[in-house]
C-alpha positions as CSV (number, residue, x, y, z in Angstrom):
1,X,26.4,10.3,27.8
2,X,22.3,9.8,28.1
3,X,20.0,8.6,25.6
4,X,17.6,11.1,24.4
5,X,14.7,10.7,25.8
6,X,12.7,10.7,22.4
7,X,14.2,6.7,22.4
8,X,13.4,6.2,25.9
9,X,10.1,7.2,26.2
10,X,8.3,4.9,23.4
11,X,4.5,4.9,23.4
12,X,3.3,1.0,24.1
13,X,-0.1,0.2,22.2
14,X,-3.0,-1.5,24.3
15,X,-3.2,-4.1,22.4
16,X,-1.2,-5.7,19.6
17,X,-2.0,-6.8,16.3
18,X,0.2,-8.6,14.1
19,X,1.8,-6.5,11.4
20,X,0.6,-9.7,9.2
21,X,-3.3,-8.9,9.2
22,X,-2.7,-6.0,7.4
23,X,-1.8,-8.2,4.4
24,X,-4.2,-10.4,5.4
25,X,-7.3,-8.1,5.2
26,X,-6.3,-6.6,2.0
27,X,-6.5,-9.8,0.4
28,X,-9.5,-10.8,2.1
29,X,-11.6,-7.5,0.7
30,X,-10.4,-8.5,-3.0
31,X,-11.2,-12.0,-2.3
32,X,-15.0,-11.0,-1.5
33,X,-15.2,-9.2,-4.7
34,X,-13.6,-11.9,-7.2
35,X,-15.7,-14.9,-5.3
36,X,-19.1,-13.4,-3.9
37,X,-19.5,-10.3,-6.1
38,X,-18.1,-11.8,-9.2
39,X,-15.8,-9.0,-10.1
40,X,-14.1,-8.7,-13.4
41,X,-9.9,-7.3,-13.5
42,X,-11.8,-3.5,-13.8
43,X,-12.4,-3.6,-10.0
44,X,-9.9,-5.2,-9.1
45,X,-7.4,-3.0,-11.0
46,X,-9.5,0.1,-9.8
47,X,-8.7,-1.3,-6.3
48,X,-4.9,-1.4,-6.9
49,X,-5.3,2.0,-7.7
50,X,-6.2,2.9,-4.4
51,X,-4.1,0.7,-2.7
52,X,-0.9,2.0,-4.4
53,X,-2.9,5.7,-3.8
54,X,-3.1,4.6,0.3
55,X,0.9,3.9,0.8
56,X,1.8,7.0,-0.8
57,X,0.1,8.8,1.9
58,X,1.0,6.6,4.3
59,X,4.3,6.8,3.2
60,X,4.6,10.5,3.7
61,X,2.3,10.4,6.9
62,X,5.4,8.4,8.5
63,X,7.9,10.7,6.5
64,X,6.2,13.7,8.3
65,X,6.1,12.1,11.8
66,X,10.0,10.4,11.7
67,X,11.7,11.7,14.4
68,X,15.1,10.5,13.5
69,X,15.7,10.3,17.3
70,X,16.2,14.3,17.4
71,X,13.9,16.9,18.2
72,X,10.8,17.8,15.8
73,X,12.5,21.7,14.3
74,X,15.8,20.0,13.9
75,X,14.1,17.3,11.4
76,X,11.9,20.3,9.9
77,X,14.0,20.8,6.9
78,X,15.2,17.4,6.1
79,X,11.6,16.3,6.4
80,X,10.1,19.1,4.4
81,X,12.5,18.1,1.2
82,X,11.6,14.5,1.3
83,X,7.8,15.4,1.6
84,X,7.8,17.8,-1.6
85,X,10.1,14.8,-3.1
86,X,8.0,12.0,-2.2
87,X,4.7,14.0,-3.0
88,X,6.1,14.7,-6.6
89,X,7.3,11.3,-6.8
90,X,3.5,9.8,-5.2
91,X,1.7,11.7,-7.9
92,X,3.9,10.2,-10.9
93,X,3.7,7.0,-9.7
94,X,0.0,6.9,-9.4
95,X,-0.3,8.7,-13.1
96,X,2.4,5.9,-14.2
97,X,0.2,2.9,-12.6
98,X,-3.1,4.1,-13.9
99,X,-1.4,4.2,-17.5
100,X,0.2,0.7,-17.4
101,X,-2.7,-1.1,-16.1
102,X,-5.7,0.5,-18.3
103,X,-5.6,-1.9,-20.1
104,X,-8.1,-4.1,-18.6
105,X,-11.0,-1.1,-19.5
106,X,-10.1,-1.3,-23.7
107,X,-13.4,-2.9,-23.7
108,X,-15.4,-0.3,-22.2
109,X,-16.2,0.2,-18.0
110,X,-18.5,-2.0,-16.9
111,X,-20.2,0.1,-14.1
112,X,-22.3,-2.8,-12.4
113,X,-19.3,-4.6,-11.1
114,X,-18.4,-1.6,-9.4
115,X,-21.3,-1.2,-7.1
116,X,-20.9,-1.0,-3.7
117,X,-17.2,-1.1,-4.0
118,X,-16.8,2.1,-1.8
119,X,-17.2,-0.2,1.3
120,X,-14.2,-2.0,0.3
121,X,-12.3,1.2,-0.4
122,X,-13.5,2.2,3.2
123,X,-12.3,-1.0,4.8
124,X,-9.0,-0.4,2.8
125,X,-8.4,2.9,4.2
126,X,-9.4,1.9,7.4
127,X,-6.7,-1.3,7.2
128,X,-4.0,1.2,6.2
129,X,-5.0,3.7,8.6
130,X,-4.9,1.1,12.2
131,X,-1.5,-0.2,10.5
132,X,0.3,3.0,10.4
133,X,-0.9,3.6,14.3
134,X,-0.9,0.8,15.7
135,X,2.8,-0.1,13.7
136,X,4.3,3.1,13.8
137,X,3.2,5.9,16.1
138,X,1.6,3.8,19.1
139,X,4.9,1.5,19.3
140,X,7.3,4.6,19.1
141,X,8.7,3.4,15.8
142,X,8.5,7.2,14.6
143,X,10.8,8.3,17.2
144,X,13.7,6.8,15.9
145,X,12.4,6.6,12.4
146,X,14.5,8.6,9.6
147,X,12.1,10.6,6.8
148,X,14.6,9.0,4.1
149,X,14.4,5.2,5.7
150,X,10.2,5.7,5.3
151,X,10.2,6.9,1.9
152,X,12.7,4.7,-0.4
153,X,11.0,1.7,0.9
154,X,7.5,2.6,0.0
155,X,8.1,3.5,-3.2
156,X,10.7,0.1,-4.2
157,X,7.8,-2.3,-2.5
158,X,4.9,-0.3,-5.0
159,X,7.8,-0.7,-8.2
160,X,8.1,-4.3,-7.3
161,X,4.3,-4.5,-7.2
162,X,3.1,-3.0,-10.7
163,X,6.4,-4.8,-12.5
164,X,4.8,-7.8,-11.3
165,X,1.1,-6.8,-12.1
166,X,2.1,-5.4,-15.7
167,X,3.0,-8.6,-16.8
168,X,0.0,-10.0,-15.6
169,X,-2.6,-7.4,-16.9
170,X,-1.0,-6.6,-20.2
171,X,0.7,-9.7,-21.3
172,X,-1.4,-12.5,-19.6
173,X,-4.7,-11.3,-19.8
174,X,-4.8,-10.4,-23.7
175,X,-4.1,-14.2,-24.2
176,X,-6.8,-15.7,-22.6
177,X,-9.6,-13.8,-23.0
178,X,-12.4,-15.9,-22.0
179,X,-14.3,-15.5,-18.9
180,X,-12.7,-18.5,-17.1
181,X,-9.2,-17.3,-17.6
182,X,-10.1,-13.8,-16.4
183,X,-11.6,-15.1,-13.0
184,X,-8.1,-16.8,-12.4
185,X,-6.3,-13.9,-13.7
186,X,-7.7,-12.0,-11.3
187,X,-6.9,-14.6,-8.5
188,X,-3.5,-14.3,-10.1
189,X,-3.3,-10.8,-9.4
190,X,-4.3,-11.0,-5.5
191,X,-2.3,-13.3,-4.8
192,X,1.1,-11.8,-6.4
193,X,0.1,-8.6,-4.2
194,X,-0.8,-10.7,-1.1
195,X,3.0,-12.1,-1.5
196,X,4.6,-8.9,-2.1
197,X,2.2,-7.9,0.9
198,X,3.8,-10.2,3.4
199,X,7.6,-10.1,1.6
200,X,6.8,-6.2,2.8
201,X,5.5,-7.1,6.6
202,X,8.6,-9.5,6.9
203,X,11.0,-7.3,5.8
204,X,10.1,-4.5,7.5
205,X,10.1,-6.3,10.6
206,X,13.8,-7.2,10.3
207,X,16.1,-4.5,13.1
């Protein structure tokens, strides 16, 4: 019996980048904010947003390209359920997200610390964007890639996340309200999402 040739034919990269960067730059784009722009949570929490808003669709960008070693038509139907799944899903998620961490604008949106954050949204989306190439299509992961094995994933690793950043932003945070302790809570919150970050590259690194 031969392999199918959507397994043998992988697409190599021209160059490699560590699947670790990703979780490197993410935190690096929230650290310039907190230290050199001194950000509030609001920012930081608006960036989460987009963040958990980024793996969704990355999520069901791999969904729609796994190939689940089989031609594209005979994966057409399976793929097509767990897009409208995952999409319903994606939206609920975000809507749940946004309602569990608004907490951190109860004292009004302060619009200057949000000024020129749009460049690290755009560096975001970029980071997301070369991962899912360079990790997934240009290595040939897609090809043997099932549309149910892309999806669960995704949406455990962003549950793990906002457990771990509700207890931060609605139960730490309205303790110490002072200045000091939100700079720290912030750090705080980074930093949990840098670990779950790498817990995420290390897992999903494992055959």
């Amino acid at each position: 019996m031969t392999t199918s040739p959507i397994v043998d034919s992988p697409v190599r990269p021209a160059f490699y980048l560590h699947p670790v960067l990703w979780a490197v730059v993410n935190l690096l784009v929230a650290l310039y904010g907190i230290i050199l722009k001194g950000w509030n949570l609001q920012p930081i929490v608006f960036l989460f947003w987009m963040e958990v808003i980024f793996n969704i669709i990355s999520a069901l960008v791999r969904v729609a390209g796994a190939l689940d070693s089989r031609p594209f038509w005979q994966t057409f139907g399976q793929k097509l359920f767990f897009l409208l799944g995952g999409g319903a899903l994606g939206i609920a998620f975000i809507l749940l997200t946004v309602t569990f961490t608004y907490k951190v604008f109860d004292g009004g949106f302060n619009s200057e610390g949000f000024a020129g954050i749009q460049y690290q949204v755009y560096i975001l989306a970029l980071n997301y964007g070369v991962a899912l190439l360079l990790h997934y299509f240009f290595n040939g992961r897609y090809r043997t890639a099932s549309p149910a094995g892309e999806l669960m994933p995704a949406f455990v690793y962003l549950l793990v996340l906002l457990a771990i950043i509700m207890v931060i932003t609605q139960h730490l945070l309205p303790k110490f309200p002072g200045a000091d302790h939100v700079l720290w809570t912030g750090l705080a919150v980074v930093g949990v999402k840098f670990a779950v970050d790498w817990v995420k590259v290390v897992v999903s690194r494992k055959p």
